[in-house]
Structure formats: C-alpha cells, structure tokens
C-alpha positions in Angstrom: 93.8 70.3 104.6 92.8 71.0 107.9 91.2 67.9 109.1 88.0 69.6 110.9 86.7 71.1 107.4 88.3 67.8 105.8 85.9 65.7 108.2 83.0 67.9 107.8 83.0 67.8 104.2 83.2 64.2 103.9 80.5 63.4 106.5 78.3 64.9 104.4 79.6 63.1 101.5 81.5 65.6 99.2 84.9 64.2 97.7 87.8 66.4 96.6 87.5 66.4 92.6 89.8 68.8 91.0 91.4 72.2 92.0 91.8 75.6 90.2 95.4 77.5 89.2 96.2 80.3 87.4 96.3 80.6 83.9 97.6 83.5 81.9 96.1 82.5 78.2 92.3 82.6 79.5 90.1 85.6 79.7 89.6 85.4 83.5 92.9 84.4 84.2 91.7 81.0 86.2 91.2 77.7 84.8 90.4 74.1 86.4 91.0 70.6 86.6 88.5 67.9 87.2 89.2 64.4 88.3 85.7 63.0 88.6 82.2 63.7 88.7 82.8 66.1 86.2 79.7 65.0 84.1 77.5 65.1 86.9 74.9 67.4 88.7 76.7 68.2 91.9 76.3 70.6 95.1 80.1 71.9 95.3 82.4 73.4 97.4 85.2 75.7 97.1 88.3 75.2 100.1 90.8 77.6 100.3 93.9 76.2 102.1 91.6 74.8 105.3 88.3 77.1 105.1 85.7 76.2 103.5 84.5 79.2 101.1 81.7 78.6 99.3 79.2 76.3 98.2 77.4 76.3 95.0 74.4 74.1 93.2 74.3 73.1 89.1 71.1 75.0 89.1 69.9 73.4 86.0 68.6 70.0 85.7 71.0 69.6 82.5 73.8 72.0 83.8 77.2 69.5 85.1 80.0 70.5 87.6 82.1 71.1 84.4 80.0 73.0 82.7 79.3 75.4 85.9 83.2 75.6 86.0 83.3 76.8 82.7 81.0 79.4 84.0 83.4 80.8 86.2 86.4 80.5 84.4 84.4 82.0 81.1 83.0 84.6 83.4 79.6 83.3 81.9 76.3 84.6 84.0 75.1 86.9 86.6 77.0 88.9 89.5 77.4 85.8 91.3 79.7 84.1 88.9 81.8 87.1 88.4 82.3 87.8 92.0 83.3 84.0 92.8 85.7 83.7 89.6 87.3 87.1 91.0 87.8 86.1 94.4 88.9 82.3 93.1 91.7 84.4 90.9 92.4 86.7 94.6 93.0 83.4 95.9 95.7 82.0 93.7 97.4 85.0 93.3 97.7 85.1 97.0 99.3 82.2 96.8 96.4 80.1 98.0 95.6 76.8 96.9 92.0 76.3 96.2 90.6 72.8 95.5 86.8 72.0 94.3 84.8 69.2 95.8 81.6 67.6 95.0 78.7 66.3 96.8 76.5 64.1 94.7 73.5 62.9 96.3 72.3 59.4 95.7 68.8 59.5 97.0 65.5 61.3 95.7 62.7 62.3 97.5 59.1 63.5 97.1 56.7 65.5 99.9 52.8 64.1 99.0 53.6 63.5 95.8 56.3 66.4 94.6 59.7 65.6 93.9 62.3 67.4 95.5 65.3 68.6 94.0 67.7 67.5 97.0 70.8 69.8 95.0 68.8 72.8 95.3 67.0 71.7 99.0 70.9 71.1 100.3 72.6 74.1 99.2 71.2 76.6 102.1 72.0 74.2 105.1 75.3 73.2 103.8 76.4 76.8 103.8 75.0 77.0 107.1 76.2 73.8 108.5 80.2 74.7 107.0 80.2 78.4 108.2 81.2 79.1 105.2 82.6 83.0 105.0 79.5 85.2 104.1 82.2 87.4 101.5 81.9 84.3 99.3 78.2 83.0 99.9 76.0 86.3 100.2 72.6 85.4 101.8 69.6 86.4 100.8 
C-alpha cells in the first residue's frame, strides 16, 4: 500500500480489517472477509491498490461493519449501495485489490447537553481530509 494513504489512514486511527474478492456463487458477484471489528459500529474505508476510494458510516445505531458488508455484497438498500458494490466488483475484475479498513472511535461527546454521534459527525471530513475520488463518494 502506498505509504502516504497507509499513514493518513492510520493517523486518524482506521486499521486494515478484511478485504473483498470475487466470488462467482453470490448474486453480486463480490464477497468479503473480516478480520476484526466486524461486530462493531465503524466509519470505513475502501483502498484500492494505494487510493483511498471511499468512506462510509454504519448509519444505524444497531447496524455493524459486517452487516453493512452484507449490504453491499447482498445488493441490499438505496442507489448508494448498488453503485459502491458495482464499482467494488469493477475493481476486482480489473485486477485490483481492494482492502476494507475501520475506524472505530473511542470517545463520545455532547454540545450543551446533546450527544453527538462522532460516526456520523466524521464521515464528511474524512472524505474531505483523504481526497477521496468523488466517482465513489458523491457529495451532496
């Protein structure tokens, strides 16, 4: 991995956790393999070879980084999924490796009494702060 995205990543605290390969006997054609925090609520990451592609949120306060894999590889949910799991399966075909990491914050905060969902409050600045490609992560 190139060690500028590599470095970035892990500044802000993400570990590499699994990857995704091709897999002729599921519907979408893709399927993954976690190696940790795969019961937790994570901001994530996709890398493709050295470029950082996209970053995602388990929106839910119940939803874990295995289950939003499963999204993908089901092709479960909105435009969003679809268009990720097809450009993940683009990917690997092309012969590119794509790995998954996971950022798992370990603080909480509040603002006059609110609490603040730091995985939702992180996901806009990390995209920003990774430049990640805009094909993957469409602004709003």
């Amino acid at each position: 991995m190139n060690k500028e995205v590599e470095m970035k990543l892990t500044d802000y605290g993400f570990v590499e956790v699994g990857k995704w390969k091709l897999s002729e006997t599921l519907k979408n054609g893709v399927a993954f393999e976690l190696h940790a925090l795969e019961k937790e609520r994570v901001v994530y990451a996709f890398v493709v070879d050295d470029k950082a592609k996209y970053v995602g949120i388990c929106q839910s306060k119940n939803k874990t980084l295995a289950g939003r894999m499963m999204s993908y590889r089901n092709l479960a949910g909105g435009g969003t999924t679809k268009r990720v799991a097809n450009k993940i399966k683009d990917s690997l075909t092309e012969g590119k490796t794509v790995r998954i990491f996971a950022l798992k914050p370990e603080q909480s905060f509040s603002f006059r009494g609110l609490n603040v969902d730091l995985i939702k409050g992180l996901e806009n600045p990390l995209i920003c702060a990774l430049k990640v490609e805009c094909e993957w992560n469409k602004q709003k």
